[in-house]
FIVEX-168641 format. One record per residue (C-alpha): x, y, z. Coordinates in steps of 0.02 Angstrom, whole numbers, padded with zeros to 5 digits, always signed. Example, Ala and Ser with C-alpha at 12.3 -4.5 7.8 and 13.67 -1.06 7.14 Angstrom:
2
+00615-00225+00390 +00684-00053+00357 
//
This chain:
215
+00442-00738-00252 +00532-00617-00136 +00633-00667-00003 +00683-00564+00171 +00804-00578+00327 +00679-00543+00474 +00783-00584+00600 +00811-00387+00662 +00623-00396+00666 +00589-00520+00788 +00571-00490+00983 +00675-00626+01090 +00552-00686+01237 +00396-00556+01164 +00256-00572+01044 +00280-00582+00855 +00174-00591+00712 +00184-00582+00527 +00072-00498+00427 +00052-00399+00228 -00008-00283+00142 -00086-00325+00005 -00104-00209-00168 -00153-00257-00357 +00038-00255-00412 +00097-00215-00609 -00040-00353-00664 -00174-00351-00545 -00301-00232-00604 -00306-00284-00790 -00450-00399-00830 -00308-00489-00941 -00248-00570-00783 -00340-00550-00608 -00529-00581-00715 -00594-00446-00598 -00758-00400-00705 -00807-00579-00721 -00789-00620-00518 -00894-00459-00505 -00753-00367-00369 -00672-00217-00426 -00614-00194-00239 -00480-00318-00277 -00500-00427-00122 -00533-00569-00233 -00393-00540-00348 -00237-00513-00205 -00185-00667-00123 +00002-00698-00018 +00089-00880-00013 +00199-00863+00149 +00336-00987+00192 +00453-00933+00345 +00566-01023+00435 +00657-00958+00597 +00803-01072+00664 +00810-01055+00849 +00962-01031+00972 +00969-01211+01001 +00984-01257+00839 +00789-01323+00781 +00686-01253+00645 +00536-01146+00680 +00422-01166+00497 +00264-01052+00483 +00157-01061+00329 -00011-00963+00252 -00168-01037+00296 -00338-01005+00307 -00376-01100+00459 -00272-00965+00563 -00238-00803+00469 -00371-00676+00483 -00398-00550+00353 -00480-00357+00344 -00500-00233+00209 -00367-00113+00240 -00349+00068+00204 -00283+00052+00045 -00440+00064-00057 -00372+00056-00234 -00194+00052-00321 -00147+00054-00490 +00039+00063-00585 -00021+00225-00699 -00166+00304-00590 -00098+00291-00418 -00170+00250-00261 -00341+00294-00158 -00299+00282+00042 -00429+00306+00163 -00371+00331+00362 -00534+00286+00413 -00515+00103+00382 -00361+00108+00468 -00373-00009+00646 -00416+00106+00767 -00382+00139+00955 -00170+00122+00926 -00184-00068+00919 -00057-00117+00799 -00068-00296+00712 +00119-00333+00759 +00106-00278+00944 -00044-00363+01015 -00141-00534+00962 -00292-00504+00854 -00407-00562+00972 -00368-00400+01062 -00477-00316+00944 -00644-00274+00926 -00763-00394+00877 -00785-00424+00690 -00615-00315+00657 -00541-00469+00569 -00629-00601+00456 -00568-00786+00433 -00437-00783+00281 -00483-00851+00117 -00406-00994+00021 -00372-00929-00159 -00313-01050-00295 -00220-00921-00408 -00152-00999-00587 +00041-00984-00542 +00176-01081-00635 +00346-01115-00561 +00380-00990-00436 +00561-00914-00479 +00662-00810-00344 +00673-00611-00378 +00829-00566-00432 +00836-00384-00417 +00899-00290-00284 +00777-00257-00136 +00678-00064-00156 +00763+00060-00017 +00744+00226+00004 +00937+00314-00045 +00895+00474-00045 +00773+00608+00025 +00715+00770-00098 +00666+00930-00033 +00547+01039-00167 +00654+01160-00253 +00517+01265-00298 +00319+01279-00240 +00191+01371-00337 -00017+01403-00313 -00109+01359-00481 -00306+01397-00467 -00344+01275-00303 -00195+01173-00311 -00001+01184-00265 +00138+01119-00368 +00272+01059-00290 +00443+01043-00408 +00576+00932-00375 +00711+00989-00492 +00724+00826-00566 +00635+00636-00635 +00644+00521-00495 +00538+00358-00452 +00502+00354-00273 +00341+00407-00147 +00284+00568-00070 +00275+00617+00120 +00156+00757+00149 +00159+00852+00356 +00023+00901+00372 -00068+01021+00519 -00238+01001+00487 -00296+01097+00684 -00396+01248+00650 -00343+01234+00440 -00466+01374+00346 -00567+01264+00228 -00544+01323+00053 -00560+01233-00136 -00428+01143-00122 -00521+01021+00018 -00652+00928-00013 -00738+00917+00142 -00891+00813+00215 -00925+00826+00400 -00760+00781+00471 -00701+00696+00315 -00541+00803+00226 -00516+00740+00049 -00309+00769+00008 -00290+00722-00184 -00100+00699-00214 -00041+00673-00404 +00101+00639-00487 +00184+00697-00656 +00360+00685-00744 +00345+00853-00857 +00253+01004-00861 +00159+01085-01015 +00186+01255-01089 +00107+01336-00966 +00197+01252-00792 +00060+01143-00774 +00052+00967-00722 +00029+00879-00872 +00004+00688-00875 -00076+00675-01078 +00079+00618-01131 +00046+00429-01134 -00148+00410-01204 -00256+00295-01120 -00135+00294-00970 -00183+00467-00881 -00206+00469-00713 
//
């Protein structure tokens, strides 16, 4: 398990909530471990589950202790369609909540109806639940591409260098000209966005370098 300090994130006097969001992990889209082809649901939503246990100790001195349950968390299929360690990640905007309402701002029965469904009670196979001992994941540094090159209907972007982190892509998509490297269905605008550590001969992205992993 992974524990945080949330105090900075609390409001004193204002609404708070708690929320995740949820992905398949290292483990969770192998059949080895999460069983997806035998539940039938290669969405994941009945492979990803969260065991919450926070406690908040007031000014005065008393214990606040929240816990995971289905009775009062709601749940939603968010935006995050698919994820996988080797093949990356599908993201869709449109399943994002709309009209600005932002799950830590405003209760959820501020949205509209059917938004959220009642959470569901998984009984995962977990063992003795051992505390994370590696440093938490922060961003230390920001890259700029050193160089940018058009191959066929792509562009590559080159970092100089092999580093484990995430793209951020600004984009201004008013009155953008259409072309091959969109994929576009009404108002729909398809961005595909992969990753590679090395090149081939040729300067091209090349990801064959692990078989069976290629994404």
């Amino acid at each position: 398990f992974v524990s945080f300090n949330v105090t900075r994130a609390l409001r004193a006097g204002g609404f708070n909530a708690i929320g995740a969001l949820l992905g398949n992990g290292v483990w969770g889209y192998l059949d080895i471990y999460s069983n997806r082809s035998a539940t039938g649901d290669q969405s994941g939503d009945g492979t990803r589950a969260l065991k919450l246990f926070l406690v908040a100790t007031l000014c005065n001195g008393s214990e606040v202790t929240l816990t995971s349950s289905p009775s009062a968390w709601r749940s939603r299929h968010g935006p995050i369609i698919y994820d996988h360690m080797w093949h990356g990640e599908v993201y869709d905007t449109r399943k994002e909540t709309q009209g600005g309402l932002s799950w830590d701002t405003v209760p959820l029965d501020a949205y509209p109806a059917g938004t959220w469904s009642p959470a569901v009670k998984m009984l995962p196979k977990v063992g003795v639940l051992a505390p994370q001992l590696m440093e938490g994941i922060r961003v230390s540094r920001t890259f700029d591409a050193v160089k940018t090159s058009k191959r066929n209907a792509s562009l590559l972007f080159d970092f100089g260098q092999n580093i484990a982190g995430f793209t951020t892509l600004n984009l201004d998509l008013d009155g953008v000209h259409m072309n091959a490297m969109f994929a576009m269905t009404s108002k729909i605008i398809m961005l595909k966005v992969k990753h590679t550590e090395i090149t081939d001969t040729t300067g091209a992205a090349y990801n064959n370098y692990f078989p069976g992993m290629e994404f």
